[in-house]
C-alpha positions as CSV (number, residue, x, y, z in Angstrom):
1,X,123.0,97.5,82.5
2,X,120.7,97.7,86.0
3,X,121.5,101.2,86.2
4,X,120.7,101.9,82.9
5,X,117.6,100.3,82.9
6,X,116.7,102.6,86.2
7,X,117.8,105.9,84.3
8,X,116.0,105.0,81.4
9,X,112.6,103.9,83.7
10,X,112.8,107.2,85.8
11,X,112.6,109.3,82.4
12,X,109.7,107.3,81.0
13,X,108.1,107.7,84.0
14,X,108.9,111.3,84.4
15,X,107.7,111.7,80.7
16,X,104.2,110.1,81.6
17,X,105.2,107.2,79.0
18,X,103.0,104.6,80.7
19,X,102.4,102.3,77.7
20,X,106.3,101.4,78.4
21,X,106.4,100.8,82.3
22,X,105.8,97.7,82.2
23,X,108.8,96.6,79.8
24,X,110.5,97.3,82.2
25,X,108.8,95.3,84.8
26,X,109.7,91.2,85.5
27,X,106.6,89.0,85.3
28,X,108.0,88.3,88.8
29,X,107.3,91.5,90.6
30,X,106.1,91.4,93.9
31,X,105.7,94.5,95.9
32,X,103.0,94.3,99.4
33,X,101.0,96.8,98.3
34,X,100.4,95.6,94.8
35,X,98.4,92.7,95.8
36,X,98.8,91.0,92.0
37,X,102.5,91.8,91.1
38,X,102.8,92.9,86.9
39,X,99.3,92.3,85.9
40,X,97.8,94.4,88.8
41,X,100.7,97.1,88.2
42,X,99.4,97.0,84.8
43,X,95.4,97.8,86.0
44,X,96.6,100.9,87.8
45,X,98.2,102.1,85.2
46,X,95.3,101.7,82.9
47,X,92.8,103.1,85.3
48,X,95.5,106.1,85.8
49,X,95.4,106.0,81.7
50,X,91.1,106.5,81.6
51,X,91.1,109.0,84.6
52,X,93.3,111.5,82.6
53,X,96.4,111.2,85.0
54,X,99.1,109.6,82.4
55,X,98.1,112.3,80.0
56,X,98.6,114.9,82.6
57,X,101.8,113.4,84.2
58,X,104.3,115.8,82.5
59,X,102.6,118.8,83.3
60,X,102.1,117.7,87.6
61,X,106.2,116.9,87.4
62,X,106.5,120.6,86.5
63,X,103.6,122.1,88.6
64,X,104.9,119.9,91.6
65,X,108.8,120.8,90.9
66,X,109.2,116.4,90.9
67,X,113.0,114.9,90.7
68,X,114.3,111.6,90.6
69,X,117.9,111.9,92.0
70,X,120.5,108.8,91.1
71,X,123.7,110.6,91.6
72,X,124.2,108.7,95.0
73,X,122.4,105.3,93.7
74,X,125.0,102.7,94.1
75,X,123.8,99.0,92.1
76,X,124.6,95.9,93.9
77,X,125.0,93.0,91.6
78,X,124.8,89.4,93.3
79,X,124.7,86.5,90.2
80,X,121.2,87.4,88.6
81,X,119.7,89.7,91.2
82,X,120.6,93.3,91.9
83,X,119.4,96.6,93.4
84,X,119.8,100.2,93.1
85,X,119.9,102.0,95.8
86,X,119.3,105.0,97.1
87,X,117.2,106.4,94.6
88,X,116.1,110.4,95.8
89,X,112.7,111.2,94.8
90,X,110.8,114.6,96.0
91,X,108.2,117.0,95.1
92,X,106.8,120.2,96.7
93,X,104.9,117.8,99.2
94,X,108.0,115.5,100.3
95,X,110.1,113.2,99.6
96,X,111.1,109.2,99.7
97,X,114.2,107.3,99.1
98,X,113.9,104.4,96.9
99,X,115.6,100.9,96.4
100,X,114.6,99.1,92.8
101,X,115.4,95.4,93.3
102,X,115.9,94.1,90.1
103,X,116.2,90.3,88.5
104,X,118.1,89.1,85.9
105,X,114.7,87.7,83.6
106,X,115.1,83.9,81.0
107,X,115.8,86.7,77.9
108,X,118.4,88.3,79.7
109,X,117.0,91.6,80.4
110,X,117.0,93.1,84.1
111,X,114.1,94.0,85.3
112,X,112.3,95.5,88.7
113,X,110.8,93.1,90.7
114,X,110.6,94.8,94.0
115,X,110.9,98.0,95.3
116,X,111.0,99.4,99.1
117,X,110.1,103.1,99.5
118,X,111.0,104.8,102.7
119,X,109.7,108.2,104.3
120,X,105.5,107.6,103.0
């Protein structure tokens, strides 16, 4: 189920389907540089929605030749906590490796609430 959540994120994301991010985000994310957790993760998405970027997101994964890569991703399941790890991501400028931490939320559903991105 955590890895299917992570394919099905990386498409919506790669699809520029920001109105459904956040479902699959816990109301317990906590990342350093997202100074807020969900509801501040929710502000940049809606200030990336009114400066045109969401609507353009398809189209820069194509111009920028962007992949997400989770043939090596191995998850790691301990009780209700889990990560996914390594996640590949590149473009024409670079690329990072990604780990999703993921929790277990009260309905059941697991959903990111941390990430660490290596190679910015």
């Amino acid at each position: 189920m955590v890895l299917q959540q992570t394919q099905n994120l990386v498409a919506d994301l790669l699809a520029g389907k920001a109105d459904t991010i956040l479902n699959y985000v816990s109301e317990d994310f906590y990342h350093p540089d997202v100074d807020g957790g969900k509801a501040k993760l929710a502000e940049y998405i809606e200030q990336g929605k009114q400066m045109g970027y969401v609507d353009n997101f398809p189209e820069l994964v194509k111009e920028h030749d962007a992949k997400v890569v989770l043939d090596s991703a191995k998850v790691t399941v301990t009780k209700d906590t889990a990560s996914v790890y390594p996640i590949q991501a590149s473009a024409n400028e670079g690329s990072v490796t990604v780990e999703l931490q993921f929790k277990k939320d009260k309905d059941g559903v697991w959903r990111v609430c941390g990430a660490n991105i290596e190679g910015i």
